[in-house]
C-alpha positions as CSV (number, residue, x, y, z in Angstrom):
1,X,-29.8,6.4,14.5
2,X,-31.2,3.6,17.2
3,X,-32.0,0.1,15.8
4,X,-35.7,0.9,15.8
5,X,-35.7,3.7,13.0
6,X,-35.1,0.3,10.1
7,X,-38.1,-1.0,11.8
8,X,-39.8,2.6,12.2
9,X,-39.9,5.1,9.0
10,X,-37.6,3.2,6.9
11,X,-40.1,0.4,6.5
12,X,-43.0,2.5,6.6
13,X,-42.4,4.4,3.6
14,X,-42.6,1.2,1.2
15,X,-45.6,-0.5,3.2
16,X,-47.3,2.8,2.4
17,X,-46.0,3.2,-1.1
18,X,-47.2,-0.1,-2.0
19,X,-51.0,0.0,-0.1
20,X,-51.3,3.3,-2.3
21,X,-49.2,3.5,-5.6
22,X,-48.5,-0.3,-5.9
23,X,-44.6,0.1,-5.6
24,X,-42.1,1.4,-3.0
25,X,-40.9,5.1,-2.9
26,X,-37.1,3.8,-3.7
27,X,-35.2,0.9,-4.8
28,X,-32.8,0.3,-2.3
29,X,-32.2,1.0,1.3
30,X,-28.5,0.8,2.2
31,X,-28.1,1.1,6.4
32,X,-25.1,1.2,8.5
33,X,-23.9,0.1,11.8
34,X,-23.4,2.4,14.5
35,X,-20.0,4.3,14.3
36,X,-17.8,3.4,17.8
37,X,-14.7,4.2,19.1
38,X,-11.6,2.0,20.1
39,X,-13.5,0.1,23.0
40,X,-16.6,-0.1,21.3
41,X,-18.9,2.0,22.8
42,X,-21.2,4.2,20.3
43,X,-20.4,7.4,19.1
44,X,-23.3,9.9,19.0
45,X,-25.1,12.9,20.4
46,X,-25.9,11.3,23.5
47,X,-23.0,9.1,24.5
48,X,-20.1,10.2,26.6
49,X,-17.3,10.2,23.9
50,X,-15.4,13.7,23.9
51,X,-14.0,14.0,21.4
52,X,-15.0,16.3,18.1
53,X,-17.5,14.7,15.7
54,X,-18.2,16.8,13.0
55,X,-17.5,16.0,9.9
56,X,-16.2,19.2,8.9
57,X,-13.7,18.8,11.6
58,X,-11.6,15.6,10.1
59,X,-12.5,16.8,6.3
60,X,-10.6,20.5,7.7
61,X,-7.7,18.5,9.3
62,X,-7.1,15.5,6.9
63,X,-9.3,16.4,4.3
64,X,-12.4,15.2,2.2
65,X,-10.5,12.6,0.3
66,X,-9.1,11.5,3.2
67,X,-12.1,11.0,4.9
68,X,-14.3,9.3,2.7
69,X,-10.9,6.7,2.0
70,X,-11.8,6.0,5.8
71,X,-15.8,5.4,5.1
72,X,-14.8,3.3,1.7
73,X,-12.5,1.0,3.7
74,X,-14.6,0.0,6.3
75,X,-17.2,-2.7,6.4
76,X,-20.0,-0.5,7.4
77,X,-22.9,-3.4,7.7
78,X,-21.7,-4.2,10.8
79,X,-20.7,-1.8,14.0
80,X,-18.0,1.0,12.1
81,X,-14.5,1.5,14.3
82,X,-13.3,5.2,14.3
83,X,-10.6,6.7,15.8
84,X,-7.7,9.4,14.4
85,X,-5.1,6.8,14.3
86,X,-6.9,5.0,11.7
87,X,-6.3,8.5,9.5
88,X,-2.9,8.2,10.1
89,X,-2.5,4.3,9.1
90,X,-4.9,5.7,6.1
91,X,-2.8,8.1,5.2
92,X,-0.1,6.1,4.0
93,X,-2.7,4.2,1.6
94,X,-3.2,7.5,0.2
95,X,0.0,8.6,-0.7
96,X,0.7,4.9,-2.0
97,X,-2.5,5.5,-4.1
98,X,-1.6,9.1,-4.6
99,X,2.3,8.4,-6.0
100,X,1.3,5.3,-8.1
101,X,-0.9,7.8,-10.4
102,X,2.2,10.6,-9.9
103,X,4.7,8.0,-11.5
104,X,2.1,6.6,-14.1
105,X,1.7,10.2,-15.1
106,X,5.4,10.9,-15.4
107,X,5.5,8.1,-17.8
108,X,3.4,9.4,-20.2
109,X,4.7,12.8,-19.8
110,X,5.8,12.1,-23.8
111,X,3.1,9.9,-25.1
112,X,0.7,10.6,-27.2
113,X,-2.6,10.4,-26.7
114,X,-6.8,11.2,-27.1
115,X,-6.1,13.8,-24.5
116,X,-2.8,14.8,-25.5
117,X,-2.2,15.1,-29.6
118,X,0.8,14.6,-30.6
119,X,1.4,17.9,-31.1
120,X,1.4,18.6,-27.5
121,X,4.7,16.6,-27.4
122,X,7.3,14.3,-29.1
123,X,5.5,11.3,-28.5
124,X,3.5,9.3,-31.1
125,X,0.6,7.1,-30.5
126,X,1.0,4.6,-33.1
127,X,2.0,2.5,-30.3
128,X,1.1,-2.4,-30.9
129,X,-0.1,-4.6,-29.1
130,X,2.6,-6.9,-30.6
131,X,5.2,-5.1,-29.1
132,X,4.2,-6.2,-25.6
133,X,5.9,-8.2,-23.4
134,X,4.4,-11.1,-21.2
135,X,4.7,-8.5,-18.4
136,X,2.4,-6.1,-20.2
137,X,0.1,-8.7,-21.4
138,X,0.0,-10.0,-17.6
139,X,-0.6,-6.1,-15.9
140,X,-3.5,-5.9,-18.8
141,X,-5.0,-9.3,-17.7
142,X,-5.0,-7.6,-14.3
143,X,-6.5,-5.1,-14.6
144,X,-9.5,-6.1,-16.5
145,X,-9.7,-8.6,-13.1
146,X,-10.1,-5.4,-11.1
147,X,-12.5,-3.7,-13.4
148,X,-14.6,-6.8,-12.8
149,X,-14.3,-7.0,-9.0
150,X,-14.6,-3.1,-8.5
151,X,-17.8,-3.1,-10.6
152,X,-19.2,-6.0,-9.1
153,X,-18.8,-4.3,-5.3
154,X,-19.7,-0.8,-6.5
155,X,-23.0,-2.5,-7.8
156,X,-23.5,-4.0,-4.7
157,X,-22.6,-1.1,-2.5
158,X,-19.3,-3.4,-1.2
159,X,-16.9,0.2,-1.0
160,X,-14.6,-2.0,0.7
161,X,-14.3,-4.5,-1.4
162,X,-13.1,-1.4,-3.8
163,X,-10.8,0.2,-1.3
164,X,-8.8,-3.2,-1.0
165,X,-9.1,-4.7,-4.4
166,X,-7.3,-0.8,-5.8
167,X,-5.2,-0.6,-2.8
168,X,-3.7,-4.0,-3.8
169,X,-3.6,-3.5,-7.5
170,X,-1.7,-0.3,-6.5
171,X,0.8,-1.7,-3.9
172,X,1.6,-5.1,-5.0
173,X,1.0,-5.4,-8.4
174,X,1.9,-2.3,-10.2
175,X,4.7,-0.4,-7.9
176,X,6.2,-3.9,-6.5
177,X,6.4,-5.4,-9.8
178,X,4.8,-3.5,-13.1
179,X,6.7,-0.2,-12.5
180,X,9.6,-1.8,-11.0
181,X,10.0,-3.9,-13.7
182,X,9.6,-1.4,-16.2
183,X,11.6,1.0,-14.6
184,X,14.6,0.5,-16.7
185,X,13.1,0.3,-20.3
186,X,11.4,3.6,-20.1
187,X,14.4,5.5,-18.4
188,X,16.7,3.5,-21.0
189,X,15.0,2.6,-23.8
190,X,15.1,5.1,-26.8
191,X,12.1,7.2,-26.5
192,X,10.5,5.4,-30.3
193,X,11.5,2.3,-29.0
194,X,8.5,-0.3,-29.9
195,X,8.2,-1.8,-26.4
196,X,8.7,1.4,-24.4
197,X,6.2,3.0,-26.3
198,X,3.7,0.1,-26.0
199,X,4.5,-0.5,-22.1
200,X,2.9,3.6,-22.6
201,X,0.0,2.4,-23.7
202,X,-0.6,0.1,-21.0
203,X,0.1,2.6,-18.3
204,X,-2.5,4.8,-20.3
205,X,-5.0,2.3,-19.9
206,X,-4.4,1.6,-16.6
207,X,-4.1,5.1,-15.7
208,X,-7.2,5.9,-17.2
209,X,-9.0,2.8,-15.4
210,X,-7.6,3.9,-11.7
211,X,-8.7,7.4,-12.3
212,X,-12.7,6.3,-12.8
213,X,-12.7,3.8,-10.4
214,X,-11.3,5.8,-7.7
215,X,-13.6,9.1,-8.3
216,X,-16.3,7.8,-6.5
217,X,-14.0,7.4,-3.3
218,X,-11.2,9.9,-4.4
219,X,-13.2,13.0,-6.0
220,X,-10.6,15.5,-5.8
221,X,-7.4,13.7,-6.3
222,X,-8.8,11.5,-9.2
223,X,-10.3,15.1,-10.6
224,X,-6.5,16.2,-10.2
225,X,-5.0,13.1,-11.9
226,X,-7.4,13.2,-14.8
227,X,-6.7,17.1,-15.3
228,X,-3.2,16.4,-16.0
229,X,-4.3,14.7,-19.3
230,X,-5.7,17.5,-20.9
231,X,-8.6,16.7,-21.6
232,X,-11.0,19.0,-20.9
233,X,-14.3,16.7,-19.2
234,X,-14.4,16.2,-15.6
235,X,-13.5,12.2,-14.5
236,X,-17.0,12.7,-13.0
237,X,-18.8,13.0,-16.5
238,X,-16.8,9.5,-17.9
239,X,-18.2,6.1,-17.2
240,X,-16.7,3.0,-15.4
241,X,-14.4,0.9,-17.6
242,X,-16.3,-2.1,-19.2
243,X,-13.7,-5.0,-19.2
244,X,-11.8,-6.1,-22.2
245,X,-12.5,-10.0,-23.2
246,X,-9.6,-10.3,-25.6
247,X,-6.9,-8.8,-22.9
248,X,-7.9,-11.9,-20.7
249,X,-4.9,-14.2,-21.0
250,X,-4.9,-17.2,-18.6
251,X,-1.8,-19.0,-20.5
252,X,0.4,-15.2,-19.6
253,X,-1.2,-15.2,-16.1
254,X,0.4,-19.0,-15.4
255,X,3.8,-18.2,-16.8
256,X,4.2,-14.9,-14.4
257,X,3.1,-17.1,-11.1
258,X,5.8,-19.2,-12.1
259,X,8.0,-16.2,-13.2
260,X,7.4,-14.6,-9.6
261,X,8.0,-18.0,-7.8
262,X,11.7,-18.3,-9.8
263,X,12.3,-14.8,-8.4
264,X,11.6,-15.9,-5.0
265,X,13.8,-18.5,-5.4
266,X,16.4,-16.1,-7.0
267,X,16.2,-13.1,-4.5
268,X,16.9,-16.0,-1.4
269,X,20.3,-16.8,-3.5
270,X,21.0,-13.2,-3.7
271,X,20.2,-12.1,0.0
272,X,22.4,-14.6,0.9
273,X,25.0,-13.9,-1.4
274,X,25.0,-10.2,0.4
275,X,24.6,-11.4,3.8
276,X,28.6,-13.1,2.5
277,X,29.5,-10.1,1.7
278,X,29.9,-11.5,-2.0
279,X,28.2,-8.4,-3.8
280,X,26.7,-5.5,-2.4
281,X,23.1,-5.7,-4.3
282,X,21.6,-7.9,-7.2
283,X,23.1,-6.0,-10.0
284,X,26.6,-7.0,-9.2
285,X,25.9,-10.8,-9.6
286,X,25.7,-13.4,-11.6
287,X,22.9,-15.7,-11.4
288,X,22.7,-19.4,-13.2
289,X,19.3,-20.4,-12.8
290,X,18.1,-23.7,-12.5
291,X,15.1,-24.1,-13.8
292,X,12.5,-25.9,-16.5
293,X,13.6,-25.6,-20.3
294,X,10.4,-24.1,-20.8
295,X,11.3,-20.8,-19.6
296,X,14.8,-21.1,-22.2
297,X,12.4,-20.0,-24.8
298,X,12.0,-16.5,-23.5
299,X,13.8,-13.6,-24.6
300,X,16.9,-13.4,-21.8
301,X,16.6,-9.8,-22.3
302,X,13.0,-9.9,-21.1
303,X,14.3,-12.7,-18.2
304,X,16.7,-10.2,-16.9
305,X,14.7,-7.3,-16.9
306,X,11.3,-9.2,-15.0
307,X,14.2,-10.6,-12.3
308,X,16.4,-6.9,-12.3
309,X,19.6,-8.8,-12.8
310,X,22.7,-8.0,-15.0
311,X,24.0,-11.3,-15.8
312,X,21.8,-14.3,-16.3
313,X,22.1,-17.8,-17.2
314,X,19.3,-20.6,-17.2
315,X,20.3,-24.0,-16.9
316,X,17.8,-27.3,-17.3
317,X,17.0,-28.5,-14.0
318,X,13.8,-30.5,-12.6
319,X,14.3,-28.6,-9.5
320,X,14.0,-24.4,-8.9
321,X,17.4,-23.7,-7.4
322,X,20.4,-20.5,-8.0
323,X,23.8,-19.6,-7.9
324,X,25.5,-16.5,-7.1
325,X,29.4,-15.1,-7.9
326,X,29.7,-11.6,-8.6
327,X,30.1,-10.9,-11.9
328,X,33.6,-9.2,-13.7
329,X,31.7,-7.0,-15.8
330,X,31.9,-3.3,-15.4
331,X,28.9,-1.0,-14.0
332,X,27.4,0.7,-17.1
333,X,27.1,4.7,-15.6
334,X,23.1,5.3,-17.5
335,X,21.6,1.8,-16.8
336,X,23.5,0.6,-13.8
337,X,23.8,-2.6,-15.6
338,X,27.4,-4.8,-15.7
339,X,28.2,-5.7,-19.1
340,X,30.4,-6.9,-21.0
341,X,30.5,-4.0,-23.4
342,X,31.0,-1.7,-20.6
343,X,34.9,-0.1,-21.0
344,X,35.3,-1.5,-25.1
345,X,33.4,1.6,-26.8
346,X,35.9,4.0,-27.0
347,X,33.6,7.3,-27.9
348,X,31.7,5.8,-24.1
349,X,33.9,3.9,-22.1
350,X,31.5,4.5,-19.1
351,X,28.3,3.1,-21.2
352,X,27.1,-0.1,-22.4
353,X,26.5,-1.1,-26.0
354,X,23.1,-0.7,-25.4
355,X,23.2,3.0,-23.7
356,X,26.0,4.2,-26.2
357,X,23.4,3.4,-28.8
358,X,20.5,5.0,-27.6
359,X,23.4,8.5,-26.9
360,X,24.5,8.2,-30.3
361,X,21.3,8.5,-31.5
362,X,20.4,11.3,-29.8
363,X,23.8,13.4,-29.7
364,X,22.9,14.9,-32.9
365,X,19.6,16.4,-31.7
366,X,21.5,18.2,-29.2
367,X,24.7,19.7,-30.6
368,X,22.8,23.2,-30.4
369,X,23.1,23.0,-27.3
370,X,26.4,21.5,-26.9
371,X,28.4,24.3,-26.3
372,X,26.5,25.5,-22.9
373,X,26.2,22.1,-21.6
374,X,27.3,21.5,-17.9
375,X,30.1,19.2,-17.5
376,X,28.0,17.3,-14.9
377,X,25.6,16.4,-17.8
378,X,27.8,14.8,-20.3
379,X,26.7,11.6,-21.9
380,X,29.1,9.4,-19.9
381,X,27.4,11.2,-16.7
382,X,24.8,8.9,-13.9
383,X,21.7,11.4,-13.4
384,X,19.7,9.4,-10.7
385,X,17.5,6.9,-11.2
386,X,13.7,7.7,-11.2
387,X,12.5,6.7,-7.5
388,X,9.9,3.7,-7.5
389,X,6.5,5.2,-6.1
């Protein structure tokens, strides 16, 4: 509508309210710049601009979801740009957004939980908190952060404040580094295994968390996501996470800035390393890191995993620096790891001690089916790994 219709109706429905009933017919009044196109100039029934602007047409095209991602992400108190490109730029937030809750999803395919008894599958969900790592403890710090922001901005009708505080949390901080991270426990990691089963829980809770957040914006893909659960409410009868006090952790927050900055540091040593020709990717070398002594007192296991490496060493230094040779370990054919173990187990030559484990273990659950098994899926086989999203 024209500037004047604030200053018309919209103010004369309170005036009026109040000089009769002593209060105002509602309690808020949330307007919006005019919508205009690449150059600027207004979009509406009486301008000049050409192209369709029904509603129905973009929601038929790209669809609803689609379209209201577009009205979340804009900052609609002042003049709103549209144009169809913008859907197409939009539409790679939405299958970031999209794939993020697919891969969550897929990693809970065998947990147990509220939604899912146990009896729905072989997962259990007698899952600790002390069996998380300072990467779990960090994405659960994070999250209650975006609960905060995203209920702060919801209250105060800030949609884009939620678009790019969920659009981060889904980019940067879960498929960059939470899911990449954790990539390799939950595809190697026994299935019981205390940490695997507790980085589950976390990815429930921050599954759970996306799903409500995004339903306002997202109505039918978060109603799609939460079906998958079953349970059998809509995500539009839950409430909005409340945020969680004791999972606020400023001492794990610290340590993973620091973490992230040594893996800078380490990923220049390794780009170089590749550019030389030395190894073709960051599994085939050997890293000494030079770093504090406080980081020493971390599991290496844990070290390795948060910096994807095979072969680590940390050395004292005052200054952040590393060194690459590729390392003489073989390639472990389930983990992609080189280690030392790899080529010494003679029932798995092709497996590390860990993976030969972890097949040994669960060789006896499957001798039924031993006997029609495909060559190609023997346990000394490399099934590919699980894409990041």
């Amino acid at each position: 509508e024209e500037t004047d219709q604030p200053r018309g109706w919209v103010q004369s429905h309170p005036m009026t309210g109040v000089a009769l009933h002593n209060c105002a017919h509602y309690k808020t009044c949330v307007t919006h710049g005019f919508v205009v196109d690449v150059d600027g100039k207004k979009i509406s029934q009486s301008s000049t601009y050409r192209k369709p602007m029904d509603a129905g047409h973009f929601v038929g095209r790209h669809g609803a979801d689609l379209v209201r991602l577009w009205v979340s992400s804009v900052n609609y108190t002042d003049d709103v740009p549209f144009s169809e490109e913008m859907f197409t730029r939009l539409g790679d937030t939405y299958r970031r957004i999209r794939n993020t809750l697919r891969i969550l999803l897929g990693n809970l395919s065998d947990f147990a939980s509220p939604e899912r008894p146990a009896s729905a599958g072989p997962g259990r969900a007698e899952a600790h908190h002390s069996d998380f790592t300072l990467v779990d403890r960090w994405i659960l710090d994070r999250l209650q952060q975006v609960i905060e922001e995203c209920r702060a901005a919801y209250a105060a009708y800030e949609f884009h404040k939620v678009y790019h505080t969920l659009n981060q949390f889904c980019a940067i901080d879960l498929s960059s580094l939470y899911v990449d991270i954790t990539k390799d426990r939950m595809y190697c990691d026994p299935a019981d295994a205390g940490r695997r089963r507790a980085t589950q829980m976390a990815m429930r809770q921050i599954f759970g968390t996306l799903c409500r957040l995004l339903a306002p914006i997202l109505v039918f893909t978060a109603e799609e996501a939460w079906g998958y659960l079953g349970g059998n409410d809509s995500i539009h009868l839950q409430l909005f996470p409340e945020p969680q006090g004791n999972l606020r952790d400023a001492v794990v927050r610290e340590q993973i800035e620091e973490l992230l900055e040594l893996r800078a540091v380490i990923g220049q040593a390794v780009e170089k390393a590749r550019q030389e020709k030395l190894i073709g990717n960051a599994l085939e070398a050997a890293v000494v890191l030079h770093c504090d002594e406080r980081f020493a007192a971390l599991p290496r296991e844990e070290l390795e995993e948060f910096f994807i490496l095979s072969d680590l060493k940390l050395e004292t230094a005052s200054e952040a620096s590393a060194s690459i040779t590729r390392t003489p370990h073989q390639k472990c054919a389930r983990c992609w790891r080189h280690r030392a173990a790899v080529g010494t187990i003679a029932a798995h030559p092709e497996l590390c001690d860990r993976f030969a484990a972890v097949v040994e273990a669960r060789a006896g659950k499957f001798s039924f089916f031993s006997a029609c098994r495909s060559p190609r899926a023997t346990p000394g086989s490399s099934p590919p790994r699980p894409p990041s999203p």
